[in-house]
N, C-alpha and C positions, 0 to 999 in steps of 0.2 A: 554319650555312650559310656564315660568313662563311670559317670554317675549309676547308671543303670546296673553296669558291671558291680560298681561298688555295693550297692544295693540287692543283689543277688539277682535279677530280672533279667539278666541277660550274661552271656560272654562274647568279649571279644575277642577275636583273633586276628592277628595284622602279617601280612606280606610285604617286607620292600626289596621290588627287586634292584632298583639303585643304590642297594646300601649292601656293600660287601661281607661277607660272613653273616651274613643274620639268618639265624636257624631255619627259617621260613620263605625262601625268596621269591616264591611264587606261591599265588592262593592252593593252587591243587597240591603243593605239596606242603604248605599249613593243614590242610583239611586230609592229608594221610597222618603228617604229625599228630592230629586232634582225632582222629577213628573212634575212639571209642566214645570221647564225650558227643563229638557230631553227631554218631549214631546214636547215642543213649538220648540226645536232645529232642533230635527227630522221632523217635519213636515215642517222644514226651509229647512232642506238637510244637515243636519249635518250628518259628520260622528262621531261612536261612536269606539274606540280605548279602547281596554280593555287587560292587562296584568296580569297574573300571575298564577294562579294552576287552573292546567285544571279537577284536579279529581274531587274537588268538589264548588271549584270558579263560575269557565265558564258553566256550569249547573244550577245554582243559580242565576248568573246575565242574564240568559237564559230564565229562568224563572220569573224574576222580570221585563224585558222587554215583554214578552209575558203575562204578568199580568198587564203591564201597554197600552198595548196595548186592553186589553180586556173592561179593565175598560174606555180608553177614547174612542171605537169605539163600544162598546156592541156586539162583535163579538165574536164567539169560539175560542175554541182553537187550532182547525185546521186552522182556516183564521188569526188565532195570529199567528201560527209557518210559514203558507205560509209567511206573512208579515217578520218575521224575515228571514227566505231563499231571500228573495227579494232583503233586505236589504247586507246580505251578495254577493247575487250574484251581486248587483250595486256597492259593495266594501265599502259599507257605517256602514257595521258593521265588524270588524275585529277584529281578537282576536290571543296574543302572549303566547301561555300557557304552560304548562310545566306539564309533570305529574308525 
């Protein structure tokens, strides 16, 4: 990944929430930190790859997409969550989680 980044094909963004003061400690609040490049990516055709606990991770960063989508589109949150199903059914949102 690190490669890809280097190469312009991709960015990465990293959450740790075991690591005290790191600007990002959770993915949903990386992905408010990064709003505008997420948005400007997605609306490029990025795909978004997200890993880790699905109990209460992938709900949050679920939510933090469907809030970023409200905010740049002034849309509900029913036309948020069609957008993310969209998203998932084109394969451009996918998620490795674990519970």
């Amino acid at each position: 990944m690190q490669a890809w980044e280097k190469s312009g094909i991709a960015e990465v963004h990293t959450a740790f929430s075991a690591v005290p003061d790191h600007p990002a400690r959770f993915v949903q609040h990386a992905i408010a930190a990064a709003s505008d490049s997420v948005w400007n990516a997605l609306e490029d055709g990025a795909y978004l790859y997200v890993c880790g606990d699905g109990r209460f991770m992938a709900p949050a960063v679920r939510e933090a997409l469907a809030a970023l989508h409200r905010a740049r589109t002034g849309s509900d949150d029913d036309a948020s969550q069609q957008w993310l199903a969209q998203l998932e059914a084109d394969g451009r949102y996918q998620q490795d989680v674990f519970a």
